[in-house]
C-alpha positions in Angstrom: 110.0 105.0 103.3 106.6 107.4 104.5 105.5 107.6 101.3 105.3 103.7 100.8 103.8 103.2 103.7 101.2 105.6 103.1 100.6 103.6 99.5 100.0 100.2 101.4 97.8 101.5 103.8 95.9 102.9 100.9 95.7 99.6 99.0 94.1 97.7 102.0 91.0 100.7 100.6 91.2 99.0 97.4 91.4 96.0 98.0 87.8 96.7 100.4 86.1 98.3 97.1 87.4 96.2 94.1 86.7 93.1 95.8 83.2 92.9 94.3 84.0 93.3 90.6 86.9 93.4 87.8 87.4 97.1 86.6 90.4 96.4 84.4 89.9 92.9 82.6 93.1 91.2 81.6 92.7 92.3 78.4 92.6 95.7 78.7 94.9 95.5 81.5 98.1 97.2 79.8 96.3 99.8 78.2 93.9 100.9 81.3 97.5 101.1 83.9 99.1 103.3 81.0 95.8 105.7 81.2 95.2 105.6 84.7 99.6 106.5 85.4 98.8 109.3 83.1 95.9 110.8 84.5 97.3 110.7 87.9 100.9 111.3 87.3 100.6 113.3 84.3 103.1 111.0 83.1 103.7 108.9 79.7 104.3 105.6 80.7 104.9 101.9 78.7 103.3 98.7 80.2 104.1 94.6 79.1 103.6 91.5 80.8 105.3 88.6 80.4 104.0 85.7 82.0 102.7 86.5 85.4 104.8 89.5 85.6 103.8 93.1 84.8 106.0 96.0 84.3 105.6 99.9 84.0 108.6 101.7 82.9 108.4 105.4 82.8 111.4 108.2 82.0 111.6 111.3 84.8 113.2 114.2 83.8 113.7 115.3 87.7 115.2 111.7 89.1 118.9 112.8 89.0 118.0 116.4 90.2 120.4 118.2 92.3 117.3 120.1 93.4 115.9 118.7 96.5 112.1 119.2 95.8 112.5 118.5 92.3 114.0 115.0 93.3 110.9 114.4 96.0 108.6 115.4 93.3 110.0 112.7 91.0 109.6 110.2 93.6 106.3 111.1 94.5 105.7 110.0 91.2 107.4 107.0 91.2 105.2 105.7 94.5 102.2 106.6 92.8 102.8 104.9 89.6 103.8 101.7 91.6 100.5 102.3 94.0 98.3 102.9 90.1 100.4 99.4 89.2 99.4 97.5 92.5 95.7 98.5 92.1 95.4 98.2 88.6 96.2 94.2 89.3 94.1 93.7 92.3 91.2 95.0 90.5 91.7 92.8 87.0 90.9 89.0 86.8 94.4 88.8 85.7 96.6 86.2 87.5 99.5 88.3 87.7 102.2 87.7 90.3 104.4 90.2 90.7 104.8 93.8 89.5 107.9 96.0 88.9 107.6 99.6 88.3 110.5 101.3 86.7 111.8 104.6 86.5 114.8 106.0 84.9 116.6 109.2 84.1 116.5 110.8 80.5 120.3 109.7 80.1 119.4 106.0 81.3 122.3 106.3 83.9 120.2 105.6 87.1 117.2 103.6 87.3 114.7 103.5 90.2 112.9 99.8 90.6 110.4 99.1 93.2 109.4 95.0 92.4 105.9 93.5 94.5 105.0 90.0 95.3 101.3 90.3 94.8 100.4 87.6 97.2 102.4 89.5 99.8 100.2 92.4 99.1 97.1 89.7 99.9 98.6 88.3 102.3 98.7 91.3 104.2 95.2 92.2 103.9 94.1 89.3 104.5 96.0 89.3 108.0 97.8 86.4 106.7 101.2 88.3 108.1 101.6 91.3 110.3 102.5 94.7 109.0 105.8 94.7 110.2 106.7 91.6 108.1 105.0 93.0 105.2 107.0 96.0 105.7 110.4 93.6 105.4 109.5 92.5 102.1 110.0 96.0 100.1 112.1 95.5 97.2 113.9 98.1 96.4 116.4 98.3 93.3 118.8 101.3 92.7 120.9 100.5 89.7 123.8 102.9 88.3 125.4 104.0 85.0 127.2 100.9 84.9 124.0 98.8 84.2 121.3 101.2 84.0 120.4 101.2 80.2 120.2 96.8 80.3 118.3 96.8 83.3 115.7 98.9 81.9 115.7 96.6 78.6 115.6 93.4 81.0 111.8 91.9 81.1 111.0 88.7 82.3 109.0 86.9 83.9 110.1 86.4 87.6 110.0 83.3 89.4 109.8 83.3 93.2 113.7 82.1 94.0 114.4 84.5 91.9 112.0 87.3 94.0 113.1 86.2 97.0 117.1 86.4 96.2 116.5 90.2 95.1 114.7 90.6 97.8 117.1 89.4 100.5 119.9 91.8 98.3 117.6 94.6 98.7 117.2 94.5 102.4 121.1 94.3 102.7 121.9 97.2 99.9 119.2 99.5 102.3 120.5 98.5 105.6 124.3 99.2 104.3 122.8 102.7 103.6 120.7 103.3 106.4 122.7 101.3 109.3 125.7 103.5 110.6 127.4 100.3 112.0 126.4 98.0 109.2 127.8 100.7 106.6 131.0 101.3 108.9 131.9 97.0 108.5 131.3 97.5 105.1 132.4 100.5 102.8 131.2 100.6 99.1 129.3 97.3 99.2 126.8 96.9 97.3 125.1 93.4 96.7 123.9 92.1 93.5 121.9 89.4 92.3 123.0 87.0 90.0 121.6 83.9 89.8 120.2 80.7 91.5 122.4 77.3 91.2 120.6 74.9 92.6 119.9 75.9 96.0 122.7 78.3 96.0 121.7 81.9 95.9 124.8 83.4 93.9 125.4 87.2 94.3 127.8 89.8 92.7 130.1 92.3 94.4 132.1 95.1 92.8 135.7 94.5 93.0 136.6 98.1 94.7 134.5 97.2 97.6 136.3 97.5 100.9 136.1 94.5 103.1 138.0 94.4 106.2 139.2 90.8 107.3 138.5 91.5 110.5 134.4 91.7 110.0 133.7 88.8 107.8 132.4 87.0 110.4 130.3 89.6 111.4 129.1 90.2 107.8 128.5 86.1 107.6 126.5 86.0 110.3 124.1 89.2 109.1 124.2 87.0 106.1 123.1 83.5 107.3 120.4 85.4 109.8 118.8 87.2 106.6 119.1 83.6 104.9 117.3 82.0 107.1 114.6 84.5 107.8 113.4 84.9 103.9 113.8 81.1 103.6 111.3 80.4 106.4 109.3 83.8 104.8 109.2 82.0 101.7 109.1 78.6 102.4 112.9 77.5 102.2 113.9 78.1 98.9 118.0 78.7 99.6 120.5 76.3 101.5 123.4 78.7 100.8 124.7 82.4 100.0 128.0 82.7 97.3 129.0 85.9 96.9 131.5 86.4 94.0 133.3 88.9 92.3 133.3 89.7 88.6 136.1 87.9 87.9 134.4 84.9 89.2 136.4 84.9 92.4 134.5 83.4 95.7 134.4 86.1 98.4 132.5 84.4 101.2 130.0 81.8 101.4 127.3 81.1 103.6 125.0 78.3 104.6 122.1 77.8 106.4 
């Protein structure tokens, strides 16, 4: 996650400069991310909002690569259209509230989502939380063939339980991936979000996932922990995790 790092560190620079004066007024907003993405990632790109929510979707040829620096090129891309997003917004008087830049292969079989809270991004300048914790609230999204081509179609505007449940799926689905005990408990699993009920964060989990009796506790507990730490992160919006399969059935639930 260098490259993202790098990014935030560089928005805390424009946050310093554009805090004097609006270079992209809300109505030229769409327009004036679409230039400025193609001027610095030579890249086409489409912009909407709806609501308080901005997106950027952009097709890359090299995503799905099996060329190693073709792929690192494509992200590099990718970071830098999210960064052009992120500073676009802080430098409008728009009252935008979260961002999510998309990127997706030619096919529409993968798609590449990185989603921002824009009053983390403050909040973090402001030394309102540390670096570490803004570091814990990168939203991720890697979606497959499966529903690639509707997630790319899906824009709305995104409320903050809704935020915060991808969020907490996000962190899971990376440290599945990037935790060699966490991803020996658990083989295959990857969470989705579906919905809010209440208080009741409700997420989806493919059927062929492998989950061995033995470790549900273990899973439950890195469940409930993660609960509890993005409820108290964003001011105790969930009581209780249900995670279901497509069918509907209940594999665990969780509560705070």
């Amino acid at each position: 996650m260098k490259p993202l790092k790098n990014i935030m560190c560089l928005l805390i620079t424009i946050l310093s400069l554009n805090s004097c004066g609006v270079t992209y007024p809300k109505e030229d907003l769409i327009s004036g991310l679409e230039k400025l993405v193609k001027k610095e990632c030579n890249q086409d790109s489409k912009a909407s909002i709806v609501g308080k929510t901005l997106y950027l979707d952009m097709q890359l040829d090299g995503l799905t690569s099996k060329d190693r620096e073709t792929v690192l090129q494509a992200m590099h891309k990718v970071f830098v259209a999210a960064f052009a997003t992120v500073r676009v917004i802080l430098s409008s008087d728009s009252d935008i509230k979260y961002m999510v830049t998309t990127t997706y292969d030619p096919s529409k079989n993968t798609v590449f989502r990185i989603v921002r809270s824009i009053d983390d991004v403050k909040s973090s300048y402001y030394g309102r939380i540390s670096h570490s914790d803004f570091e814990s609230r990168n939203l991720l999204e890697i979606v497959g063939p499966s529903v690639a081509a509707t997630t790319i179609d899906d824009r709305h505007d995104i409320t903050e339980g809704e935020y915060v449940g991808r969020l907490l799926v996000s962190q899971m689905n990376m440290m599945s991936r990037t935790n060699p005990m966490f991803g020996a408990l658990i083989s295959m699993l990857q969470l989705q979000y579906v919905g809010i009920d209440s208080r009741t964060l409700i997420l989806l989990v493919d059927e062929a996932a492998v989950i061995n009796a033995r470790v549900v506790p273990t899973i439950k507990n890195i469940l409930h922990d993660e609960l509890q730490t993005y409820s108290k992160k964003y001011n105790d919006p969930f009581d209780e995790i249900k995670v279901v399969t497509f069918k509907g059935e209940i594999v665990m639930r969780v509560s705070l």
